[in-house]
N, C-alpha and C positions, 0 to 999 in steps of 0.2 A: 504494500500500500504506500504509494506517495503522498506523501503529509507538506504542507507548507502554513509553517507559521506566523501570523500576521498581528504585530504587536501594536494597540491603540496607543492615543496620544493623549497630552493633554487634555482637560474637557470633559474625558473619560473616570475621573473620579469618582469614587460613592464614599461613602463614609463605611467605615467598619473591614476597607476593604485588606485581603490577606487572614484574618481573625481566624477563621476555620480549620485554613490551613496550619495555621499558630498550634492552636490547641490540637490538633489532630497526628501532625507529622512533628515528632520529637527533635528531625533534623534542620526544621523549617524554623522552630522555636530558638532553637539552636543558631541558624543565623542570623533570624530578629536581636536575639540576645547578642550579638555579636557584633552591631553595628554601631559603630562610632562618630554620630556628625554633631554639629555645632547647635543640632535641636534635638530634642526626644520625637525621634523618625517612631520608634515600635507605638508611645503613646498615643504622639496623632493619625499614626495610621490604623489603631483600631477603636481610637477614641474621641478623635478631634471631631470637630464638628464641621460639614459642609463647606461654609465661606473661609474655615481657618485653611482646608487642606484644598483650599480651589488656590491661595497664594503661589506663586508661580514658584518662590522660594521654596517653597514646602511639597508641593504638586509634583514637581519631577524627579526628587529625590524616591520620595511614598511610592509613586507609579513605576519609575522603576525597580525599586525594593520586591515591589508585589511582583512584576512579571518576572524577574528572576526565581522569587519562588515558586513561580507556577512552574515555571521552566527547568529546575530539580524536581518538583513532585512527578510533574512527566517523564523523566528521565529515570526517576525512581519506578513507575510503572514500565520502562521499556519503547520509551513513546519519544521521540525525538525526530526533529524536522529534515525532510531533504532540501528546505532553501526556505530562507528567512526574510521577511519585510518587514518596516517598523514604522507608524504615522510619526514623523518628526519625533519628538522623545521616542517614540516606542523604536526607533530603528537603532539603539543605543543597546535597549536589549537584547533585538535581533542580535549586534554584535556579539553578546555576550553568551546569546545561543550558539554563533559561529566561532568560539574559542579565540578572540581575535584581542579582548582583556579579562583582567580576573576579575571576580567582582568588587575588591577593596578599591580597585584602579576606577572601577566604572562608577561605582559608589561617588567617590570624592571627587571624579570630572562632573559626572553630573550636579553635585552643587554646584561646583564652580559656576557650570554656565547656569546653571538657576539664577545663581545670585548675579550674575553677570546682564543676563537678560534684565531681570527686575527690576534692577538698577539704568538701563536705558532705556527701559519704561516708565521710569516711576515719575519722570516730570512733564510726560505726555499724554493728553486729552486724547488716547486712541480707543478705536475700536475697531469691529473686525465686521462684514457683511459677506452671507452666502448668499451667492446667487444661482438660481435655478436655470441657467442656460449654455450651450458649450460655444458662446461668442468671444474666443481669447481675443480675439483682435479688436472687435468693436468694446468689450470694456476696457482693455487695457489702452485701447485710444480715448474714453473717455474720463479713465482716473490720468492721465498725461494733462489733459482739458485742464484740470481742476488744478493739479498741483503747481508749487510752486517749487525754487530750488531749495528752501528748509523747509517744508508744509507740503508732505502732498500722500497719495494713495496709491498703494502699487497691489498688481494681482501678488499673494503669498501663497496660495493653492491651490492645483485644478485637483478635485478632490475625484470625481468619477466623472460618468455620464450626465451630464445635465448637471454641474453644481461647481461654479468657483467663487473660492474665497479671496475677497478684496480688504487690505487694511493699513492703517495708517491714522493720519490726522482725523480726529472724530469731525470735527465741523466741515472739514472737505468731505470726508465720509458720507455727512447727512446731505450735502449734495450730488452727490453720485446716485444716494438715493431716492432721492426726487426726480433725477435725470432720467433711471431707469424706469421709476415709474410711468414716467408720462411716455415712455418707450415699452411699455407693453411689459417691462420684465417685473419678473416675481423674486423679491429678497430679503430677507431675513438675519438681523442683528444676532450676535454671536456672544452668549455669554465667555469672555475670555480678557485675559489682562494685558495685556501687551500685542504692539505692531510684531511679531513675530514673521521671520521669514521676508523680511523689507530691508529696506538699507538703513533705517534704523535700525538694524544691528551689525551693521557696518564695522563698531568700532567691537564691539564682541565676537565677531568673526575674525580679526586680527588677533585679538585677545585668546582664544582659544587656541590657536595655530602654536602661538610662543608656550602654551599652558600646556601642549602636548609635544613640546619638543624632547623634555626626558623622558615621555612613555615609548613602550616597547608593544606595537601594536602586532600582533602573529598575523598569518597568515587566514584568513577564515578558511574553518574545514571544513564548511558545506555554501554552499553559492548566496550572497550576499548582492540583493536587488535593492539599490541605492536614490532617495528620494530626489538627489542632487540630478543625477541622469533619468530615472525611471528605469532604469535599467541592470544586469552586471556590470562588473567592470574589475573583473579580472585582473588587470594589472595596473586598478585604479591606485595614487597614493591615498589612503585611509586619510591619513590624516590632515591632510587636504581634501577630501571632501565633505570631513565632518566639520571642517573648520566654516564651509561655504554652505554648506545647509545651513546654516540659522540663519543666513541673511541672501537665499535666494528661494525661490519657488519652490515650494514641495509638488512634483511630479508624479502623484498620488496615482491618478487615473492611469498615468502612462506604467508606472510599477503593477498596479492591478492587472492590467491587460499582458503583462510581462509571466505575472503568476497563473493566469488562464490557458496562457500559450504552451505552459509546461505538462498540463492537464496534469493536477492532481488530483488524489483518489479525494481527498479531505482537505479543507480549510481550516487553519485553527484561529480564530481569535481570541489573543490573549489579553481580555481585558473586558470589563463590563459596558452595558446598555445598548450590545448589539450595535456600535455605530458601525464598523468593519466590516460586519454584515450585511448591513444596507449600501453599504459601496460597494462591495463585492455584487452584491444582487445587482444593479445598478447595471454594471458588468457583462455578467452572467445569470443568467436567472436560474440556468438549469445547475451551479455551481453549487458543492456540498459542502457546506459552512455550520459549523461549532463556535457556539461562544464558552468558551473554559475563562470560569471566575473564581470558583466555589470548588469545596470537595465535594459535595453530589455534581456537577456536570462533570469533572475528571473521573466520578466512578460511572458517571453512565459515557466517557468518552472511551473509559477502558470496557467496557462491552460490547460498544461499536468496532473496537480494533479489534480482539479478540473474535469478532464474529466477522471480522472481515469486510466491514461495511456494510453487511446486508440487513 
């Protein structure tokens, strides 16, 4: 059975998430207890409350913590992917599925750029709009319209079939969406904290580049589809392209159709409220997608494999 696991992103938070797993799997508890950042990661990730663990500082350390553990629990059942994708954070864990850092290394990059993000967000009125239509050129000629050369809106996402994400200056934002409305299009404000994936992170993308010059990035040892290209890349430099993912386009749609073209038996989503699922469907309709959050969907994921799919 060909497996491909497809890790969410930001956004994708719930409260309480990993808990199950905690109390359940000894070795899970084990690397909660063993984690060391500059916040109580184990408390808020099974305790914190919604708007504390949506903080972008706190959000991508937690979300990654948890898909690492789902990604030992599967491994502890026998379950492990033939090629990995990640929504922007989530492709950190992909890494980490493809043996590419250990988890202490991926632990303490990912605050970094948490904190790093945060911070060239934190003195801007931004926000984030989906849009329902696959016009790359007509909005991105119309966020061009708007902006200015310090003030302006850029696409940050083609996320699937029918859906990119535009963000940037919220007040230029709120005219883009006036624009498209009176243009027939359909769009939707995005609870999220930061211009992420814009050239407001410009100077975080530099910053990450020098912050991964003493890591030791391996080689991935199963095929690693990168949001930077949408695609492999084989004898991409890593760390060059994670340095440019935070401040270009996630290539979401074009990585999905990359995952489809492989025909796998199974889709795994690792991470809650089905949103990977509905991109995926988006996609492919007829594609067979798992969302794995909880110890019940890993024990009914392990009798889907064990039975072979059927």
């Amino acid at each position: 059975m060909k497996i491909s696991f497809i890790y969410g992103g930001q956004g994708s938070q719930v409260e309480g998430m990993g808990y199950d797993l905690y109390l359940e799997y000894p070795f899970i508890k084990k690397f909660y207890d063993s984690i060391e950042l500059d916040f109580p990661l184990k408390e808020l990730s099974f305790h914190g409350d919604l708007d504390t663990i949506s903080k972008t500082e706190y959000t991508q350390p937690i979300m990654l913590a948890f898909q690492m553990a789902v990604t030992k629990v599967l491994e502890f059942h026998g379950i492990k992917p033939d090629m990995v994708l990640g929504l922007s954070l989530g492709e950190y864990a992909g890494l980490y599925a493809a043996g590419v850092l250990k988890e202490d290394e991926l632990l303490r990059i990912i605050q970094y750029r948490s904190k790093e993000m945060s911070k060239a967000a934190e003195k801007l009125n931004s926000k984030m709009l989906a849009i329902f239509s696959d016009h790359v050129e007509k909005i991105d000629e119309l966020c061009k319209e708007v902006s200015t050369s310090d003030r302006f809106v850029q696409i940050s996402n083609i996320n699937t079939k029918g859906q990119i994400v535009v963000s940037g200056d919220g007040g230029l934002l709120s005219k883009v969406k006036e624009e498209l409305k009176k243009l027939g299009y359909k769009a939707m404000e995005l609870n999220t904290s930061g211009p992420f994936h814009t050239s407001y992170m410009d100077q975080v993308s530099v910053n990450l580049k020098e912050y991964f010059k003493g890591m030791q990035f391996k080689t991935p040892s199963i095929p690693v589809i990168y949001n930077l290209h949408g695609d492999f890349k084989e004898d991409g430099d890593i760390k060059e392209i994670m340095s440019k993912q935070v401040n270009n386009p996630v290539l979401f749609k074009k990585s999905l159709e990359k995952v489809v073209e492989q025909e796998p038996s199974l889709i795994l989503e690792i991470g809650h409220r089905n949103t990977i699922k509905g991109l995926v469907k988006r996609i492919d309709r007829k594609a067979k997608v798992m969302s794995i959050n909880t110890v019940r969907s890993i024990e009914e994921l392990v009798k889907e494999v064990k039975g072979g799919g059927k």
